[in-house]
C-alpha positions in Angstrom: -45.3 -36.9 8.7 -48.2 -34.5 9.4 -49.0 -31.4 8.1 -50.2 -28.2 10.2 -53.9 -27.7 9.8 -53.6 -23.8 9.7 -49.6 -23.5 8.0 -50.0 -26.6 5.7 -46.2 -26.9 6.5 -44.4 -30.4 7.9 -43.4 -30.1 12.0 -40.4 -31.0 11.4 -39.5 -28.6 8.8 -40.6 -25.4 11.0 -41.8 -24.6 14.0 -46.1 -24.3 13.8 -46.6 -20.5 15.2 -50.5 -21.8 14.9 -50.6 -23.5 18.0 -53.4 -25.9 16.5 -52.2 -28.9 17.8 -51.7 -31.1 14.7 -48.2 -30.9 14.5 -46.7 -34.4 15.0 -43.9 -33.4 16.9 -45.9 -30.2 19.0 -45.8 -26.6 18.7 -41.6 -26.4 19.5 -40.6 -29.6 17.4 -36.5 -29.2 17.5 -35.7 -31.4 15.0 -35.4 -28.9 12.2 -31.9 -25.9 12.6 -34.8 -23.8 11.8 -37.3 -24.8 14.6 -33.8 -24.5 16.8 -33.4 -21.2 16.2 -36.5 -19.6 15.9 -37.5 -21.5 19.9 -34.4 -19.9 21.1 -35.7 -16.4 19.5 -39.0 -17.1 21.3 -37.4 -17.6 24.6 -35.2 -14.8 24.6 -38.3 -12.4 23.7 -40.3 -14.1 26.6 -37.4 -13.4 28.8 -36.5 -10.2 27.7 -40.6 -9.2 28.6 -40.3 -10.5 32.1 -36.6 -8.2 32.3 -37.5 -5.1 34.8 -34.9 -2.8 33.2 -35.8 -0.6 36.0 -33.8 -2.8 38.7 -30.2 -4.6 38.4 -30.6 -8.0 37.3 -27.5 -10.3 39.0 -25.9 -12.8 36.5 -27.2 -15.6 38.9 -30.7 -14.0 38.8 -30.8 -13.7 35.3 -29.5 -17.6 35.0 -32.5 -18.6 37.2 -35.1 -16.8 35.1 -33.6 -18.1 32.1 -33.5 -21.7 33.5 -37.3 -21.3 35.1 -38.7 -20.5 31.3 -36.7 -23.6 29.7 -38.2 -26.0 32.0 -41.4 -24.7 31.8 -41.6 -24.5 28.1 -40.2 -28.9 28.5 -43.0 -29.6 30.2 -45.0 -28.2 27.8 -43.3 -30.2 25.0 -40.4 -32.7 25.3 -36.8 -31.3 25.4 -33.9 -33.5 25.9 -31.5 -32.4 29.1 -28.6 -31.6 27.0 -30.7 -29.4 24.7 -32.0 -27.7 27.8 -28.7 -27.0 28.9 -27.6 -25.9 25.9 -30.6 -23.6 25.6 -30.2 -22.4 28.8 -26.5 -21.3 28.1 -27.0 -20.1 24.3 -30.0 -17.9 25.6 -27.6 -16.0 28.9 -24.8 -15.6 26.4 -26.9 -13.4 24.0 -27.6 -11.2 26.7 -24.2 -11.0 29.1 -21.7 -13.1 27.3 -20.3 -13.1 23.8 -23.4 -14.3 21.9 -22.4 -17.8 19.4 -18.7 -17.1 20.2 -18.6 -17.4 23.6 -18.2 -20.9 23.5 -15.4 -20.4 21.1 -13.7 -17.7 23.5 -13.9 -20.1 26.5 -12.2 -22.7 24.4 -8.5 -22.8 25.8 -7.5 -24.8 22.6 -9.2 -22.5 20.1 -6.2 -19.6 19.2 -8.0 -17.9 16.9 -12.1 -16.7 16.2 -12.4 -15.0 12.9 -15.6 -13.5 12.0 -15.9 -12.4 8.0 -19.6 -11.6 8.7 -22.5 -12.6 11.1 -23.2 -15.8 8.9 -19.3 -16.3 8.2 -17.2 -17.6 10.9 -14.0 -19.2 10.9 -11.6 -20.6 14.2 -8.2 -21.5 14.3 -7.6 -24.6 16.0 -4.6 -27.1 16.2 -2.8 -24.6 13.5 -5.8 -25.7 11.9 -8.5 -23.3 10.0 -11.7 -24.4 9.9 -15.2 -23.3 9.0 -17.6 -23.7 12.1 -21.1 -23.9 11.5 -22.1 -20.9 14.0 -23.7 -17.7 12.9 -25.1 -14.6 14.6 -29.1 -14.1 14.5 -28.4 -11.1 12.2 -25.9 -8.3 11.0 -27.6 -6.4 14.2 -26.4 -8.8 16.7 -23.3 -8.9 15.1 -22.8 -5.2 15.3 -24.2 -5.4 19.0 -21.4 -7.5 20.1 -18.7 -5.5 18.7 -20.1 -2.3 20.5 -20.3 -4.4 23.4 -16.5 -5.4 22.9 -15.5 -2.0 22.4 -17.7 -0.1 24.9 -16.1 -1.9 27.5 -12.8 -0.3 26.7 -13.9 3.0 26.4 -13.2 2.7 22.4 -15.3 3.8 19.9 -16.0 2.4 16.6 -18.4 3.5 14.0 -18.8 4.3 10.1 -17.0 7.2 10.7 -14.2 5.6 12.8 -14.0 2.2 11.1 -11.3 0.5 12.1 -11.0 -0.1 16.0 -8.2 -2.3 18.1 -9.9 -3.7 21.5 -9.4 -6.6 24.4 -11.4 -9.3 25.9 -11.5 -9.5 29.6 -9.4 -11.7 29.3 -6.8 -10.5 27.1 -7.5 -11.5 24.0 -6.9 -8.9 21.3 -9.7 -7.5 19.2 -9.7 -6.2 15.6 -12.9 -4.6 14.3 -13.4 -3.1 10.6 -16.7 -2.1 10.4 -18.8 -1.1 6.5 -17.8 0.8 4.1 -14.5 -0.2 4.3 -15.8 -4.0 4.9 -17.3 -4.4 2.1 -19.5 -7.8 3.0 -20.9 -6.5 7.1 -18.6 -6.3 10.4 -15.9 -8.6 10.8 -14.1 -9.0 13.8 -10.7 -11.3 15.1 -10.0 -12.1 18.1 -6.4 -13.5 19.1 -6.4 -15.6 22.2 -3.9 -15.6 24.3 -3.8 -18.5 27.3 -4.7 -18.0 30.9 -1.1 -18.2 32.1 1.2 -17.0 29.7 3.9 -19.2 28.5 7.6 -19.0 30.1 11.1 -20.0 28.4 10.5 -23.2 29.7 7.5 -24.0 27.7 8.8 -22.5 24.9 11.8 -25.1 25.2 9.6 -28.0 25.7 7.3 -27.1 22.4 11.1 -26.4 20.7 10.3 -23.0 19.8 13.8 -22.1 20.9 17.4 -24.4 22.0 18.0 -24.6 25.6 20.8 -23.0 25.0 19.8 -19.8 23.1 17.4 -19.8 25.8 19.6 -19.6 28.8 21.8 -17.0 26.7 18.8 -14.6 25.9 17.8 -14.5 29.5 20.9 -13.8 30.9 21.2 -11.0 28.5 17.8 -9.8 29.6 18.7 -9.7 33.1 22.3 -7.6 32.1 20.0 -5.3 30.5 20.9 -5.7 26.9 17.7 -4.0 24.6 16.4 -6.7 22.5 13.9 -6.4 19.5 11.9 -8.9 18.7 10.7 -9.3 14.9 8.4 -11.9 13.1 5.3 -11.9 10.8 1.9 -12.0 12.2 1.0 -14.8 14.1 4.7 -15.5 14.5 4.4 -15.6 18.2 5.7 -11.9 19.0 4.1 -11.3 22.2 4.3 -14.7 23.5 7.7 -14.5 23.4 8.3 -11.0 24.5 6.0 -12.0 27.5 8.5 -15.1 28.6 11.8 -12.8 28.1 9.7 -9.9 30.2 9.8 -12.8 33.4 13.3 -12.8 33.4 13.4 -9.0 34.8 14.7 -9.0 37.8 12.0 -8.0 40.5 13.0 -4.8 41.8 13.0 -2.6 39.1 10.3 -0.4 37.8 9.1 -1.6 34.2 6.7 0.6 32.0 4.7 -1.2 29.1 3.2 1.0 26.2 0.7 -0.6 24.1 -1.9 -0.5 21.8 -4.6 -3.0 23.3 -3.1 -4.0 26.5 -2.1 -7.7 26.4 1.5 -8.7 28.4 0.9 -10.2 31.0 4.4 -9.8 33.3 4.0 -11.8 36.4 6.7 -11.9 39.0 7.2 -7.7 38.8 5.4 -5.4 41.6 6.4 -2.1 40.2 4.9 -2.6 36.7 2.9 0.6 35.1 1.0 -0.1 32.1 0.0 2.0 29.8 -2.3 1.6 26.6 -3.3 4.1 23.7 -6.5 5.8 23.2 -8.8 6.3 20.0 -9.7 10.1 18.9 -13.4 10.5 19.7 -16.4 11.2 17.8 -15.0 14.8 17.1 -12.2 13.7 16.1 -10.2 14.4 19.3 -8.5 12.7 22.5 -6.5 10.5 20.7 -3.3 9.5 22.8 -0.7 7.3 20.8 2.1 5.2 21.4 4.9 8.0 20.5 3.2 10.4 23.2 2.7 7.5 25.9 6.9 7.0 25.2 7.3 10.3 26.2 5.1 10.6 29.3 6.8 7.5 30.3 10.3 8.9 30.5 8.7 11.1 33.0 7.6 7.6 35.4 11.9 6.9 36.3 11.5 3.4 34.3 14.3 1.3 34.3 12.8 -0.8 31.3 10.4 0.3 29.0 8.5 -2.6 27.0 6.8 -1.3 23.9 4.5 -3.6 22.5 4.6 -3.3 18.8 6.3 0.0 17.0 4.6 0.2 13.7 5.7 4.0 12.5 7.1 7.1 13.6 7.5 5.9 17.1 10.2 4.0 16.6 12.2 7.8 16.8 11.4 7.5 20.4 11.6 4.0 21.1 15.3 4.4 20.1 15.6 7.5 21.9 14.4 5.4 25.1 16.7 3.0 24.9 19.8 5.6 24.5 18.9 7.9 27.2 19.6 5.3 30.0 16.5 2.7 29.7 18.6 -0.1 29.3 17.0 -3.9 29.1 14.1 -2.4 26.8 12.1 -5.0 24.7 10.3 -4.1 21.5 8.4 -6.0 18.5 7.8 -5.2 15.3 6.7 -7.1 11.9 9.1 -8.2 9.2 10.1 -10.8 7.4 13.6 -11.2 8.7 15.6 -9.2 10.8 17.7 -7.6 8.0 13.8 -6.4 7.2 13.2 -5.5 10.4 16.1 -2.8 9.8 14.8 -1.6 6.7 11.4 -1.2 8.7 12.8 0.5 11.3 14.5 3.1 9.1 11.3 3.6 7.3 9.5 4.1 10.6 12.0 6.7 11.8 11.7 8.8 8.8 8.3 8.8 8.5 8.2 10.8 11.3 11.5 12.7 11.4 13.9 15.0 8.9 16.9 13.2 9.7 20.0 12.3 7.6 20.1 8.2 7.2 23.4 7.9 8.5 21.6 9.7 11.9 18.8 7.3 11.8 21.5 3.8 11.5 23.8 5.3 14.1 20.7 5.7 16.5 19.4 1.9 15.7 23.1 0.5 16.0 23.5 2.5 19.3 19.9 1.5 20.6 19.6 -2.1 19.8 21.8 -5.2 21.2 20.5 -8.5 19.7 17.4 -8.7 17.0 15.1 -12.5 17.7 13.5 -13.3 14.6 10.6 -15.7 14.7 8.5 -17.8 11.9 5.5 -19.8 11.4 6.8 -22.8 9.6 5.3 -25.0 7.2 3.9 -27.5 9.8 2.3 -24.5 11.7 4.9 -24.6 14.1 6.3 -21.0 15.7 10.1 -21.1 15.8 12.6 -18.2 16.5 14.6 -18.8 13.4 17.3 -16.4 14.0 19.0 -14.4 16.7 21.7 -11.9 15.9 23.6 -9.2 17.7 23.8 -5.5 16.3 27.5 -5.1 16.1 27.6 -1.6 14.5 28.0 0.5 11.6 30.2 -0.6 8.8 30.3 2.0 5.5 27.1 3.2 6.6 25.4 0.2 6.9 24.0 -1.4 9.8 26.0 -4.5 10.7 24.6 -7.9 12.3 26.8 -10.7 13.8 24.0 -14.3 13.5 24.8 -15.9 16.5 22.2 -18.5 16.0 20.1 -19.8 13.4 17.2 -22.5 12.7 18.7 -25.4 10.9 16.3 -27.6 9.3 17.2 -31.7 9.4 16.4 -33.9 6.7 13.7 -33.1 3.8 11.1 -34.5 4.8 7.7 -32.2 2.7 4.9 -33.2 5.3 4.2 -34.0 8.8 6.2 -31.9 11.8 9.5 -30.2 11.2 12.5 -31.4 12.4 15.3 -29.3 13.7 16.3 -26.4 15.7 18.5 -23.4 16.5 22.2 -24.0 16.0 25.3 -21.8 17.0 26.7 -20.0 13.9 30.2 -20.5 15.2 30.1 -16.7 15.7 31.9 -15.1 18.6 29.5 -12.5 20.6 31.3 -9.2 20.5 29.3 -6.8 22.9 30.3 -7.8 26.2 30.4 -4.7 28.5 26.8 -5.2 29.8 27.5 -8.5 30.9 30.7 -7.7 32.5 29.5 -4.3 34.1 25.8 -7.6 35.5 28.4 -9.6 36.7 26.7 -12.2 34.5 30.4 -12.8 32.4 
């Protein structure tokens, strides 16, 4: 191997910034990560010279400038074809994609990208959590991204302001936690959601549910029962709320409220949707879930589909569904839907002075049947349990299990077998499927 004449350092080790010509392998050897990066770095500063900020520079324009200073820097010195096109679409993504991750967010069988800092990131894949070998330039181009992310949401995220919940163009939610309160640089995770969200029917065929729970829970949807749907994260909430949501019939008007919009109802015209908004940098602006509720009593919804209640907004969620909003869907995290109640309590009375005996009344009156999902062992999401709300007995909050995941066998490893099974339980709330037609 030879040695620079001016660096003293081997080609392949680094790239020779010299340019004296002794370098065995030329003045942009690749064969080192090193050399890699720092030609990419060179490119993008060549690029970023030849930029006229002045004028707007097309996506296609800026691919053929991109593409023009690759080739001419391979005739130079050798550079295979699929390093050029890899160069070519590493070098556009720092400056109008996603940076490293882009790759990751395009891929449809990625679910999760989790970024612990710039040098530090993690996919989910499969179920499966694995360590890529990716890495942002620098904490700066890290932090670049994220404003990027956020800025194109009108959100706002800083040392003051922390914490931040954002979407992809796509739909894929966004969770930023910026320094001091991360305590190793920015991290960031992004849940995908797929391209075309998932109906019953899939969720059938990947035995998430029974056919026959199935079938039940959408002909309660359509008879306007309110249904709250509970899990832990990564449960497959939304997913499933999204598949119920199709079942509502097309003429009526349906209201979401969310936090970082991502349902995706299809098969609805007269859909509003409404998402929160972050307090500014003084502290001001903010618009949450409990006042989007409110103003959407005010749009004549027939449903109202809340995303996620995760405090004092659950009041008014209730309040929705008992002042004539029948068919409303809901999710929330917990660990079972007996939790889910406790939760819900909680939730109210954070908010409100009201007797506990008020607060059950108003869940017992509001909700019809609670779906409970898990992520099993096998990484497998199931909905595990399905109950109706049959009332108050001696204060308490009564459920009737209608159906619940049975597992068969005991087999420790490899996929779970088994599924949802009928308790044997009767269900005792009929009226709204009389009053369909549906009974």
């Amino acid at each position: 191997m030879e040695k620079c004449r001016a660096s003293g350092s081997h080609a392949v080790e680094r790239i020779c910034r010299r340019g004296c010509g002794a370098c065995s392998r030329g003045r942009f050897a690749l064969t080192a990560e090193q050399s890699w990066i720092d030609l990419k770095q060179q490119l993008k500063l060549t690029i970023q010279d030849r930029i006229d900020y002045g004028s707007s520079l097309s996506d296609e324009q800026l691919l053929e400038l991109i593409e023009a200073e690759v080739f001419t820097r391979s005739m130079e010195n050798f550079i295979s074809a699929g390093r050029k096109h890899k160069l070519v679409r590493d070098i556009f993504d720092s400056f109008r994609g996603l940076d490293v991750i882009q790759s990751l967010v395009e891929d449809k069988e990625i679910t999760e990208i989790m970024i612990n800092s710039h040098e530090r990131i993690f996919i989910e894949k499969h179920g499966q959590m694995i360590q890529t070998d990716l890495a942002f330039e620098s904490r700066e181009k890290l932090e670049d991204t994220i404003q990027a992310i956020v800025g194109k949401v009108n959100r706002i995220v800083n040392e003051s302001s922390p914490v931040v919940d954002a979407r992809l163009t796509d739909g894929s939610r966004v969770h930023v936690v910026l320094p001091p309160i991360a305590l190793d640089g920015p991290t960031m995770t992004i849940r995908k959601f797929p391209a075309h969200p998932l109906s019953m029917r899939d969720l059938i065929a990947m035995q998430a549910i029974s056919e026959e729970a199935a079938q039940w829970l959408i002909r309660l949807v359509k008879a306007k029962y309110n249904v709250f749907i509970s899990g832990g994260t990564g449960s497959g909430k939304t997913t499933f709320l999204n598949a119920l949501a199709q079942h509502i019939p097309p003429d009526e008007r349906v209201v979401t409220i969310e936090d970082s919009a991502e349902l995706q109802i299809r098969g609805i015209p007269n859909v509003v949707r409404l998402e929160t908004r972050n307090a500014n940098t003084e502290g001001k602006g903010e618009i949450s879930i409990r006042e989007l509720i409110r103003a959407s009593l005010r749009m004549r919804p027939n449903r109202i589909v809340v995303g996620e209640v995760r405090g004092a907004e659950a009041l008014d969620m209730l309040q929705a569904m008992n002042t004539g909003h029948d068919g409303s869907l809901s999710t929330g995290h917990a660990n079972s839907t007996t939790d889910m109640l406790s939760r819900l309590e909680t939730m109210v009375l954070s908010g409100a002075q009201l007797p506990l005996d008020v607060v059950r009344k108003q869940m017992a009156s509001a909700i019809d049947v609670m779906v409970h999902l898990q992520r099993l062992r096998d990484r497998s999401r199931r909905v595990t349990e399905i109950s109706e709300v049959a009332g108050i007995v001696q204060g308490e909050v009564v459920l009737n299990p209608l159906y619940r995941f049975e597992e068969q066998g005991d087999q420790r490893e490899g996929p779970i077998i088994g599924g949802l099974v009928p308790t044997g339980n009767e269900q005792r709330q009929l009226a709204k499927l009389h009053m369909s037609g549906l009974l």
